[in-house]
N, C-alpha and C positions, 0 to 999 in steps of 0.2 A: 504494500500500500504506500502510494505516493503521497506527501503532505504537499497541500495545497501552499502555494507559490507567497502569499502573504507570512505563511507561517512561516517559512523556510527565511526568506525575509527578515522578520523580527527576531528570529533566532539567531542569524548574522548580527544583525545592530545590537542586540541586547542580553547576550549569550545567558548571563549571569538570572539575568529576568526569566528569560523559559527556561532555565534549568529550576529554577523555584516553583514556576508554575505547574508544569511538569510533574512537581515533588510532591506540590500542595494536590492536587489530582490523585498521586496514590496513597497519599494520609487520609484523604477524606474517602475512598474505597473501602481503608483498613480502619477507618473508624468504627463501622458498626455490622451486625451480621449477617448486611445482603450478601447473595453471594454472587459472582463476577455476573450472570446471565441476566439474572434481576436488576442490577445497579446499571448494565448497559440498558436496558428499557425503560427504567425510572428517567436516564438520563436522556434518550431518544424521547420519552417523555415532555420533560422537560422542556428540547430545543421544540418541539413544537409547539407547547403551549406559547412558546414566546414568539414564535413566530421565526425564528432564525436559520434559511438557508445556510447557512456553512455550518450550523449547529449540527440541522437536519441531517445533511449531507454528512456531515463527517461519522455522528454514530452510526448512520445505515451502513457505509464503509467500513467501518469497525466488528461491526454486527455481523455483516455478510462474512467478515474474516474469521470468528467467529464460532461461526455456522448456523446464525440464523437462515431462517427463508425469507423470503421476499414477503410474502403473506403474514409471517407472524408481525415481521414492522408494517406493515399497512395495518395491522391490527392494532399492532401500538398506537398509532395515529387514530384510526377512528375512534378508539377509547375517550379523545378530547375532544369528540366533536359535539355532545350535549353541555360540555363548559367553555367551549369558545368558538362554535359555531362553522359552520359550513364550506366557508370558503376558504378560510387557515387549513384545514383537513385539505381538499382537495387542493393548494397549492403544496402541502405537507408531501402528500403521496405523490407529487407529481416529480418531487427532489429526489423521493425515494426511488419513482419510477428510473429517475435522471440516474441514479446510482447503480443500481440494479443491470441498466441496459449498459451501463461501464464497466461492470465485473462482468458481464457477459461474452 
């Protein structure tokens, strides 16, 4: 899995920074008893409820690596669509679609 070109980026300018960030990411994994399958869902979760293509994108990449399906994250996504409605979901899946047809 390739990181996206912003990432790769800020990891040049500010090594010191994403290596903490990084860090902070697998403290807050090992904080409490999800275990890795959960905590990627929660967090695919997450990027959709907020609406964030590169969020979205990035955990379906991750997920797909993984070994989710394709189907279980569209499942993830539709999970948010009686709390944040219709059109978040459908541009959600459509990132995942975008992800899916790129591991393919």
């Amino acid at each position: 899995m390739s990181l996206p070109k912003p990432y790769t980026d800020f990891k040049e300018y500010f090594p010191e920074l994403a290596q903490a960030f990084e860090k902070l990411g697998v403290l807050c994994k090992d904080a409490g008893p999800l275990d890795t399958r959960s905590a990627r869902l929660v967090k695919l979760g997450m990027a959709v409820a907020t609406g964030s293509r590169g969020g979205i994108k990035s955990q379906a990449r991750r997920a797909l690596g993984e070994g989710f399906t394709v189907d279980e994250l569209r499942h993830a996504a539709v999970l948010a669509l009686p709390s944040i409605g219709f059109a978040p979901i459908i541009a959600a899946i459509g990132w995942i679609n975008e992800v899916a047809g790129e591991a393919a």
